[in-house]
N, C-alpha and C positions, 0 to 999 in steps of 0.2 A: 396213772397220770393225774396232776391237779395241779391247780394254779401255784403263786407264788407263795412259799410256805419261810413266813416271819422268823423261823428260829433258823432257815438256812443261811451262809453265811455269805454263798452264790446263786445270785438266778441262774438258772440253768436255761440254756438257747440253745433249739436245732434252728439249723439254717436250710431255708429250700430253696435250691436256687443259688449256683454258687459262681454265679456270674458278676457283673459290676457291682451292681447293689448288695449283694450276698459278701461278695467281699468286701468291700469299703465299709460297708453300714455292721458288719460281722467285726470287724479291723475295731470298728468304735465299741464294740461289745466287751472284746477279748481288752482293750485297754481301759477298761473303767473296770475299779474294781472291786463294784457290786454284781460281775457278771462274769459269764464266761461259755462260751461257748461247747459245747459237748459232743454236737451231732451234728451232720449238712446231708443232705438229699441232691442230688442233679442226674438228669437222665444221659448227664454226658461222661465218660470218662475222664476226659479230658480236665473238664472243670471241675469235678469233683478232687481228681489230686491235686490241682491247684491251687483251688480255695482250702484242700485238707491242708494244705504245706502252708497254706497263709494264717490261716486257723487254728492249725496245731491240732487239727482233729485227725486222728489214729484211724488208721484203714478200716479198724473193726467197725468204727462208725460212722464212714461213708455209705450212703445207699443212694442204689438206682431212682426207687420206688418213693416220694417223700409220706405213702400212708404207711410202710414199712417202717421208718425213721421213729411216726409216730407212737407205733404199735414197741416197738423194741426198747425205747429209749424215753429214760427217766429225766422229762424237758417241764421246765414252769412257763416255757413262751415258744415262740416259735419266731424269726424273720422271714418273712415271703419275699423275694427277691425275680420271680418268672413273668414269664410273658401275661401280658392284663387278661387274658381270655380263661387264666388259668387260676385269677385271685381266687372267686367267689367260691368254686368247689373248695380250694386249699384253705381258707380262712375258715370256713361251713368247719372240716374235718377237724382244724385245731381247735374248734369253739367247743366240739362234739366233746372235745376229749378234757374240755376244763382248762385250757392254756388262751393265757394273754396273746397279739398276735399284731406283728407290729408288718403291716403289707406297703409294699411300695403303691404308688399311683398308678391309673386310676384304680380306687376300691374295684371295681366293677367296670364291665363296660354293656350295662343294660340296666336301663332303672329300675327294674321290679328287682331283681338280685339286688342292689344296692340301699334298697327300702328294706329290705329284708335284715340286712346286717345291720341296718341303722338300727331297728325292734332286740335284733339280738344283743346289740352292745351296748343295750342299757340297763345291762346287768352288772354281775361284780367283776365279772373279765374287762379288760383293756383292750381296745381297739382303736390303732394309732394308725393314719395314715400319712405316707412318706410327702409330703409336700410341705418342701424346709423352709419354704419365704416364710411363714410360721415364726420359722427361728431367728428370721433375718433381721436385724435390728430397726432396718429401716422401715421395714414393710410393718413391723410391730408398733415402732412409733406412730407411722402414719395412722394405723387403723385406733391407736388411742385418738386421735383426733375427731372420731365420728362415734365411737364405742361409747354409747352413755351419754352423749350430747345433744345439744339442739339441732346442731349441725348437721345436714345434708348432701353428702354427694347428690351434685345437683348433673355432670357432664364428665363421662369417661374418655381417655381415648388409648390404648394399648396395643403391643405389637411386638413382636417378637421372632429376631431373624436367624437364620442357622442353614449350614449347611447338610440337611436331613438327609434329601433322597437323595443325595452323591453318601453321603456317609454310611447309610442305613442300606443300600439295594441289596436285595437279595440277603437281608438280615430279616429273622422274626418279626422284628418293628415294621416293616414293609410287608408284610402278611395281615392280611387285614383279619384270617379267622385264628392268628393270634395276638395281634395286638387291636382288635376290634376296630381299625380305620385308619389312618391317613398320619399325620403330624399332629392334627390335631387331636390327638389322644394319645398323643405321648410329647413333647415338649409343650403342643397348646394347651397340655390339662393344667399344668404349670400358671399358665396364664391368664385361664379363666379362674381358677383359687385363686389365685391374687386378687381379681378385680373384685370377686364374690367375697372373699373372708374380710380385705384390708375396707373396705367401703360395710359392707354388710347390710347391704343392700340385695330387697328379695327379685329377681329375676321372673316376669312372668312373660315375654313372648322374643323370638328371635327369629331375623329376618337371616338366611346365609347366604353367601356366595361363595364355590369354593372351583377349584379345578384341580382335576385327578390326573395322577401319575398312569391309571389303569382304568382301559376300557369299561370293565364293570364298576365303575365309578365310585371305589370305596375307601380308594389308599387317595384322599385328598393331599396336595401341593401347596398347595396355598387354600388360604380362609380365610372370609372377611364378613362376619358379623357385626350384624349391629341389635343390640340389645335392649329390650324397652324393661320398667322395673315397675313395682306395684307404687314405689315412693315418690310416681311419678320422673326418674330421672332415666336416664340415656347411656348406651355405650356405646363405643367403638371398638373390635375388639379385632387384628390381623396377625395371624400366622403365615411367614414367608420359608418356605423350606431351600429354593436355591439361591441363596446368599449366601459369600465367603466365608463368614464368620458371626458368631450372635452376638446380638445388639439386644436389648430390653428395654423398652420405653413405659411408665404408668402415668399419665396425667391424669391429675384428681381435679376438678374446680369445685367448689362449693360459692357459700356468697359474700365469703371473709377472703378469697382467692384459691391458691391451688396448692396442691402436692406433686412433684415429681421426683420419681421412684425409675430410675436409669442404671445403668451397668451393662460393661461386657463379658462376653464370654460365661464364665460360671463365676467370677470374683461377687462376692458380697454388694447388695445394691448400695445406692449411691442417695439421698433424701434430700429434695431443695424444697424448699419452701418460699411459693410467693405472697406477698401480702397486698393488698388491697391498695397499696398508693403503687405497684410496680416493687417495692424492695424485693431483692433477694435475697435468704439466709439460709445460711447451709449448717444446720446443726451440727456437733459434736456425735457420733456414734461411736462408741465402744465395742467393735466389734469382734474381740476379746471375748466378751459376753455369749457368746455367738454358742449356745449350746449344741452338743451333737446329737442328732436322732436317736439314740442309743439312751443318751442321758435323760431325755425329756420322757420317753417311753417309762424308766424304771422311775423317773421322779414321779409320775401318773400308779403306776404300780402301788408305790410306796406311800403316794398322800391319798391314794383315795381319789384325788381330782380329775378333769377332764384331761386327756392329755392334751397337745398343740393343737393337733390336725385331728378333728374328728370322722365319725362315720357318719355325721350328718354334712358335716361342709363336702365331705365327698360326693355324697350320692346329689349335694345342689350340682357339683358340678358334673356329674354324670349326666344328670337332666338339663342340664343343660344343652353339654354336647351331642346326646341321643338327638335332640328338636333339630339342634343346628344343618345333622346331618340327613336328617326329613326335610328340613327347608331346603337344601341345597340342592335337593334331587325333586324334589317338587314344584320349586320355585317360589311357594307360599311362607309367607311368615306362621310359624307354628308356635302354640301355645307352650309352657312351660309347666307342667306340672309337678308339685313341690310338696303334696299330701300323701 
Protein backbone atom coordinates (compact mmCIF):
# COMPACT_ATOMS: atom_id res chain seq x y z
CA UNK A 1 0.00 0.00 0.00
CA UNK A 2 1.26 3.83 -0.53
CA UNK A 3 0.07 7.00 -1.38
CA UNK A 4 -0.54 8.48 -4.66
CA UNK A 5 1.87 7.35 -7.09
CA UNK A 6 2.55 10.21 -10.08
CA UNK A 7 3.36 7.89 -13.02
CA UNK A 8 -0.27 6.18 -12.23
CA UNK A 9 -2.56 7.14 -14.71
CA UNK A 10 -5.74 6.53 -11.93
CA UNK A 11 -6.02 7.08 -8.22
CA UNK A 12 -7.05 4.26 -7.11
CA UNK A 13 -10.33 4.64 -4.24
CA UNK A 14 -11.74 1.94 -1.80
CA UNK A 15 -14.82 3.06 -0.52
CA UNK A 16 -15.92 2.37 3.29
CA UNK A 17 -19.18 2.88 3.77
CA UNK A 18 -21.42 2.27 0.89
CA UNK A 19 -24.32 4.26 1.99
CA UNK A 20 -25.28 7.91 0.92
CA UNK A 21 -22.09 9.48 0.92
CA UNK A 22 -20.24 6.37 -0.27
CA UNK A 23 -22.25 6.48 -3.00
CA UNK A 24 -22.86 9.91 -4.23
CA UNK A 25 -19.27 11.30 -3.29
CA UNK A 26 -17.81 7.58 -4.91
CA UNK A 27 -20.42 8.49 -8.16
CA UNK A 28 -18.09 11.85 -8.25
CA UNK A 29 -14.83 9.59 -8.14
CA UNK A 30 -15.85 7.09 -10.65
CA UNK A 31 -16.70 10.31 -13.05
CA UNK A 32 -13.70 12.41 -12.94
CA UNK A 33 -11.14 10.93 -14.65
CA UNK A 34 -8.25 11.17 -12.76
CA UNK A 35 -9.88 8.43 -10.42
CA UNK A 36 -11.62 5.48 -10.14
CA UNK A 37 -12.75 3.48 -7.86
CA UNK A 38 -11.46 -0.18 -7.13
CA UNK A 39 -12.84 -1.42 -3.82
CA UNK A 40 -15.88 -0.63 -1.11
CA UNK A 41 -16.23 -2.11 2.37
CA UNK A 42 -19.98 -2.07 4.23
CA UNK A 43 -20.95 -4.37 7.05
CA UNK A 44 -24.16 -4.64 5.20
CA UNK A 45 -25.13 -6.74 2.31
CA UNK A 46 -27.28 -5.01 1.13
CA UNK A 47 -25.39 -1.88 0.55
CA UNK A 48 -22.44 -3.36 -0.47
CA UNK A 49 -24.33 -4.70 -3.87
CA UNK A 50 -25.74 -1.72 -4.25
CA UNK A 51 -22.99 0.73 -4.13
CA UNK A 52 -21.00 -2.36 -5.96
CA UNK A 53 -23.67 -1.90 -8.92
CA UNK A 54 -23.39 1.94 -8.69
CA UNK A 55 -19.54 1.76 -8.54
CA UNK A 56 -18.89 -0.92 -10.98
CA UNK A 57 -16.97 -2.55 -8.25
CA UNK A 58 -16.81 -6.63 -8.83
CA UNK A 59 -17.93 -8.93 -6.10
CA UNK A 60 -14.39 -10.00 -5.64
CA UNK A 61 -13.86 -6.50 -4.18
CA UNK A 62 -16.70 -6.04 -2.07
CA UNK A 63 -15.94 -6.71 1.70
CA UNK A 64 -17.64 -7.05 5.08
CA UNK A 65 -14.64 -5.99 7.02
CA UNK A 66 -13.19 -2.32 5.74
CA UNK A 67 -9.47 -3.35 7.54
CA UNK A 68 -9.77 -6.43 4.98
CA UNK A 69 -10.32 -4.05 2.01
CA UNK A 70 -7.32 -2.32 3.24
CA UNK A 71 -5.12 -5.35 3.65
CA UNK A 72 -6.18 -7.00 0.03
CA UNK A 73 -6.40 -4.14 -2.10
CA UNK A 74 -3.94 -2.12 -4.03
CA UNK A 75 -5.85 1.59 -3.09
CA UNK A 76 -3.77 5.41 -3.07
CA UNK A 77 -6.89 6.83 -0.95
CA UNK A 78 -9.62 5.63 0.68
CA UNK A 79 -13.49 7.57 1.05
CA UNK A 80 -14.97 7.08 4.57
CA UNK A 81 -18.54 7.48 4.22
CA UNK A 82 -19.92 5.46 8.06
CA UNK A 83 -21.50 6.54 10.99
CA UNK A 84 -19.07 9.61 12.89
CA UNK A 85 -18.30 7.21 15.98
CA UNK A 86 -16.57 5.08 13.39
CA UNK A 87 -14.27 7.98 11.60
CA UNK A 88 -11.27 8.21 13.99
CA UNK A 89 -10.44 4.30 14.10
CA UNK A 90 -10.97 4.09 10.06
CA UNK A 91 -8.98 7.38 9.02
CA UNK A 92 -6.07 6.05 12.02
CA UNK A 93 -5.96 2.58 9.86
CA UNK A 94 -5.77 4.40 6.29
CA UNK A 95 -3.17 6.89 7.50
CA UNK A 96 -1.27 3.62 9.01
CA UNK A 97 -1.23 2.20 5.68
CA UNK A 98 0.23 5.45 3.72
CA UNK A 99 -3.34 6.35 1.83
CA UNK A 100 -4.79 9.84 1.51
CA UNK A 101 -8.31 9.84 3.09
CA UNK A 102 -11.10 11.77 2.19
CA UNK A 103 -13.82 11.37 5.65
CA UNK A 104 -17.12 12.72 5.70
CA UNK A 105 -18.12 14.97 8.85
CA UNK A 106 -17.66 15.23 11.71
CA UNK A 107 -13.73 14.11 11.59
CA UNK A 108 -14.40 12.89 15.03
CA UNK A 109 -16.71 13.20 17.59
CA UNK A 110 -14.20 13.69 20.62
CA UNK A 111 -11.56 16.31 20.72
CA UNK A 112 -8.60 14.48 21.82
CA UNK A 113 -9.07 12.01 18.60
CA UNK A 114 -9.59 14.94 16.49
CA UNK A 115 -6.22 16.72 17.66
CA UNK A 116 -4.85 13.80 17.06
CA UNK A 117 -5.54 13.75 13.31
CA UNK A 118 -4.94 17.38 13.10
CA UNK A 119 -0.69 16.31 14.22
CA UNK A 120 -1.12 13.47 11.68
CA UNK A 121 -2.27 15.25 8.63
CA UNK A 122 0.50 17.39 8.67
CA UNK A 123 2.36 15.23 6.81
CA UNK A 124 2.41 14.32 3.04
CA UNK A 125 -0.90 12.43 3.15
CA UNK A 126 -4.27 14.26 2.49
CA UNK A 127 -6.88 14.66 4.87
CA UNK A 128 -9.95 16.18 3.56
CA UNK A 129 -13.01 16.60 5.44
CA UNK A 130 -16.65 16.44 3.74
CA UNK A 131 -18.00 19.81 4.62
CA UNK A 132 -18.95 21.33 0.88
CA UNK A 133 -20.02 24.98 2.08
CA UNK A 134 -16.21 25.02 1.43
CA UNK A 135 -17.21 24.63 -2.04
CA UNK A 136 -20.15 26.71 -2.10
CA UNK A 137 -19.58 29.78 -3.93
CA UNK A 138 -21.33 31.78 -1.77
CA UNK A 139 -20.02 30.78 1.50
CA UNK A 140 -16.33 31.16 -0.42
CA UNK A 141 -17.12 34.61 -1.38
CA UNK A 142 -18.27 35.75 1.78
CA UNK A 143 -15.30 34.39 3.83
CA UNK A 144 -13.07 36.39 1.13
CA UNK A 145 -14.52 39.28 2.74
CA UNK A 146 -12.92 38.83 6.35
CA UNK A 147 -9.87 36.45 5.06
CA UNK A 148 -6.90 38.84 5.04
CA UNK A 149 -8.70 42.08 5.94
CA UNK A 150 -9.34 44.50 8.49
CA UNK A 151 -12.58 43.58 8.66
CA UNK A 152 -14.21 41.92 11.63
CA UNK A 153 -17.04 39.73 12.08
CA UNK A 154 -18.31 41.71 14.76
CA UNK A 155 -22.39 39.64 15.31
CA UNK A 156 -23.55 36.22 14.12
CA UNK A 157 -26.69 34.92 14.00
CA UNK A 158 -27.46 31.25 12.28
CA UNK A 159 -29.88 28.48 12.13
CA UNK A 160 -30.91 25.74 10.46
CA UNK A 161 -34.21 23.85 10.18
CA UNK A 162 -35.05 20.06 8.93
CA UNK A 163 -37.03 17.48 9.48
CA UNK A 164 -34.31 15.14 11.60
CA UNK A 165 -35.89 13.13 14.13
CA UNK A 166 -39.16 12.37 11.98
CA UNK A 167 -36.63 11.50 9.27
CA UNK A 168 -33.75 9.84 11.06
CA UNK A 169 -35.86 7.51 14.11
CA UNK A 170 -34.65 4.63 14.57
CA UNK A 171 -31.56 5.34 11.95
CA UNK A 172 -27.80 5.25 13.19
CA UNK A 173 -27.99 9.11 13.09
CA UNK A 174 -30.42 8.84 16.22
CA UNK A 175 -27.92 6.60 18.15
CA UNK A 176 -26.02 8.64 19.92
CA UNK A 177 -22.88 5.75 20.48
CA UNK A 178 -22.82 5.98 16.67
CA UNK A 179 -23.45 9.19 15.60
CA UNK A 180 -21.87 10.71 18.98
CA UNK A 181 -25.25 12.92 19.70
CA UNK A 182 -28.26 14.53 18.61
CA UNK A 183 -28.70 16.86 15.18
CA UNK A 184 -26.38 18.66 16.38
CA UNK A 185 -23.55 16.47 15.03
CA UNK A 186 -24.89 15.63 12.10
CA UNK A 187 -26.65 18.51 10.16
CA UNK A 188 -25.51 21.15 12.96
CA UNK A 189 -21.80 20.29 12.32
CA UNK A 190 -22.77 21.76 8.97
CA UNK A 191 -23.54 24.85 10.60
CA UNK A 192 -21.17 25.37 12.97
CA UNK A 193 -18.19 25.13 9.97
CA UNK A 194 -19.85 27.74 8.35
CA UNK A 195 -20.01 30.18 10.90
CA UNK A 196 -16.16 29.00 12.14
CA UNK A 197 -14.43 28.77 8.46
CA UNK A 198 -16.62 31.61 6.44
CA UNK A 199 -15.90 34.38 9.44
CA UNK A 200 -12.67 32.72 10.84
CA UNK A 201 -13.11 33.72 13.82
CA UNK A 202 -11.57 31.78 16.93
CA UNK A 203 -14.26 30.45 19.33
CA UNK A 204 -13.40 30.47 22.92
CA UNK A 205 -16.46 29.89 25.31
CA UNK A 206 -20.23 28.53 24.55
CA UNK A 207 -23.24 28.93 26.55
CA UNK A 208 -25.99 25.81 25.25
CA UNK A 209 -29.45 25.25 25.48
CA UNK A 210 -30.68 22.15 23.97
CA UNK A 211 -33.65 19.58 24.35
CA UNK A 212 -33.37 15.86 23.84
CA UNK A 213 -35.50 13.46 21.95
CA UNK A 214 -34.03 10.84 24.80
CA UNK A 215 -34.24 10.40 28.34
CA UNK A 216 -30.49 10.07 28.65
CA UNK A 217 -30.09 13.40 27.28
CA UNK A 218 -27.79 12.78 24.44
CA UNK A 219 -29.77 12.60 21.03
CA UNK A 220 -30.45 16.63 21.25
CA UNK A 221 -33.76 18.25 19.16
CA UNK A 222 -33.14 21.25 19.20
CA UNK A 223 -29.89 23.59 19.98
CA UNK A 224 -29.43 27.03 20.80
CA UNK A 225 -26.01 28.28 21.43
CA UNK A 226 -24.71 31.28 21.87
CA UNK A 227 -21.13 31.70 21.12
CA UNK A 228 -18.57 34.25 22.56
CA UNK A 229 -14.99 34.49 20.34
CA UNK A 230 -11.36 35.58 21.31
CA UNK A 231 -11.94 38.72 18.67
CA UNK A 232 -14.20 39.80 20.91
CA UNK A 233 -17.30 39.13 18.68
CA UNK A 234 -20.71 37.00 19.40
CA UNK A 235 -22.86 34.21 17.80
CA UNK A 236 -25.98 33.03 17.59
CA UNK A 237 -26.18 29.72 16.51
CA UNK A 238 -29.91 27.16 16.29
CA UNK A 239 -30.44 23.94 15.20
CA UNK A 240 -34.33 22.92 14.90
CA UNK A 241 -34.82 19.16 14.07
CA UNK A 242 -38.96 19.20 13.85
CA UNK A 243 -39.55 21.50 10.98
CA UNK A 244 -41.23 20.44 7.56
CA UNK A 245 -38.53 21.08 5.58
CA UNK A 246 -34.71 22.96 5.70
CA UNK A 247 -34.19 26.46 5.73
CA UNK A 248 -30.55 27.95 6.20
CA UNK A 249 -30.15 31.18 7.54
CA UNK A 250 -26.09 33.08 8.11
CA UNK A 251 -26.15 36.68 9.15
CA UNK A 252 -22.75 38.24 9.20
CA UNK A 253 -22.62 42.05 10.48
CA UNK A 254 -19.33 43.66 10.58
CA UNK A 255 -18.95 47.66 10.58
CA UNK A 256 -19.26 48.13 6.65
CA UNK A 257 -22.84 46.09 7.16
CA UNK A 258 -23.66 42.47 6.71
CA UNK A 259 -23.67 39.06 4.75
CA UNK A 260 -26.41 36.88 4.30
CA UNK A 261 -25.86 33.45 3.39
CA UNK A 262 -29.74 31.67 2.90
CA UNK A 263 -30.99 28.67 1.02
CA UNK A 264 -33.39 25.80 1.00
CA UNK A 265 -33.37 22.47 1.28
CA UNK A 266 -29.79 21.29 -0.03
CA UNK A 267 -29.83 23.76 -3.34
CA UNK A 268 -26.63 25.86 -3.44
CA UNK A 269 -26.66 29.13 -0.82
CA UNK A 270 -27.94 32.13 -1.81
CA UNK A 271 -25.16 35.77 -0.93
CA UNK A 272 -26.92 39.23 -0.32
CA UNK A 273 -25.01 41.77 0.73
CA UNK A 274 -25.90 44.76 2.75
CA UNK A 275 -24.16 48.00 2.83
CA UNK A 276 -24.00 50.54 5.17
CA UNK A 277 -26.61 53.15 3.92
CA UNK A 278 -29.35 49.96 3.81
CA UNK A 279 -28.59 48.95 -0.19
CA UNK A 280 -29.08 45.70 -1.04
CA UNK A 281 -26.86 43.76 -3.68
CA UNK A 282 -27.05 40.50 -4.65
CA UNK A 283 -23.83 39.38 -6.47
CA UNK A 284 -23.54 37.25 -9.51
CA UNK A 285 -22.39 33.52 -8.34
CA UNK A 286 -21.32 31.17 -10.79
CA UNK A 287 -22.26 28.38 -9.48
CA UNK A 288 -20.99 26.19 -12.28
CA UNK A 289 -17.86 26.56 -10.57
CA UNK A 290 -19.18 24.73 -7.86
CA UNK A 291 -16.39 21.84 -7.58
CA UNK A 292 -17.13 18.30 -6.45
CA UNK A 293 -15.59 16.80 -3.30
CA UNK A 294 -13.95 14.22 -5.21
CA UNK A 295 -12.22 17.06 -7.38
CA UNK A 296 -10.99 19.25 -4.66
CA UNK A 297 -9.56 16.03 -2.78
CA UNK A 298 -7.36 14.96 -5.84
CA UNK A 299 -6.64 18.78 -6.79
CA UNK A 300 -4.96 18.75 -2.91
CA UNK A 301 -3.25 15.34 -3.91
CA UNK A 302 -1.94 16.69 -6.92
CA UNK A 303 -0.72 20.34 -5.94
CA UNK A 304 0.72 19.67 -2.86
CA UNK A 305 -1.91 22.37 -1.19
CA UNK A 306 -4.26 22.35 1.74
CA UNK A 307 -7.31 20.78 0.58
CA UNK A 308 -10.94 22.89 1.23
CA UNK A 309 -12.00 21.43 4.42
CA UNK A 310 -9.32 20.76 6.71
CA UNK A 311 -8.40 18.57 9.72
CA UNK A 312 -7.94 21.56 11.72
CA UNK A 313 -11.32 23.45 10.76
CA UNK A 314 -12.72 20.21 11.87
CA UNK A 315 -11.42 19.33 15.12
CA UNK A 316 -12.49 23.64 15.94
CA UNK A 317 -15.70 22.29 15.21
CA UNK A 318 -15.62 19.37 17.18
CA UNK A 319 -14.50 21.51 20.18
CA UNK A 320 -16.83 23.13 19.78
CA UNK A 321 -19.77 20.97 19.75
CA UNK A 322 -18.06 18.56 22.56
CA UNK A 323 -18.37 22.30 25.08
CA UNK A 324 -21.83 22.79 23.79
CA UNK A 325 -23.05 19.58 24.77
CA UNK A 326 -21.23 19.94 28.52
CA UNK A 327 -22.99 23.23 28.60
CA UNK A 328 -26.35 21.95 27.81
CA UNK A 329 -26.20 19.25 30.49
CA UNK A 330 -24.57 21.33 33.10
CA UNK A 331 -26.07 24.53 32.47
CA UNK A 332 -22.73 26.46 32.57
CA UNK A 333 -21.19 28.17 29.76
CA UNK A 334 -17.96 26.15 28.97
CA UNK A 335 -14.78 27.07 27.81
CA UNK A 336 -13.47 26.11 24.41
CA UNK A 337 -10.46 24.65 24.00
CA UNK A 338 -8.57 25.02 20.61
CA UNK A 339 -4.67 23.84 21.73
Amino acid sequence: MSGANPQQEKLRVGVVGGGYIGQTVGREFEEDPRSTVVALADVSDAARDEAGEKLYVGKGSRYEAYDEMLDAEELDAVLIGTPHAFHYEQVTKAFDRGLHVLCDKPLTTDRETARELVERSEGDQVLMVGYQRHLNQAFVRARERWNGTDLTPRFISAEITQNWISRFEDTWRTDPDLSGGGNLYDTGSHLIDAVLWTTGLTPTSVQANMKFADDARRVDKRAQLTVEFEEGSSASISVYSDAPCVREHVHVWDDEGALYLEGRQWEPRQLTEIEEDSTTVVPFLDNQRHDSKAAAFIDAIESGEEPPATARDAFAVTALTEAAYESARSGERVSIDLD
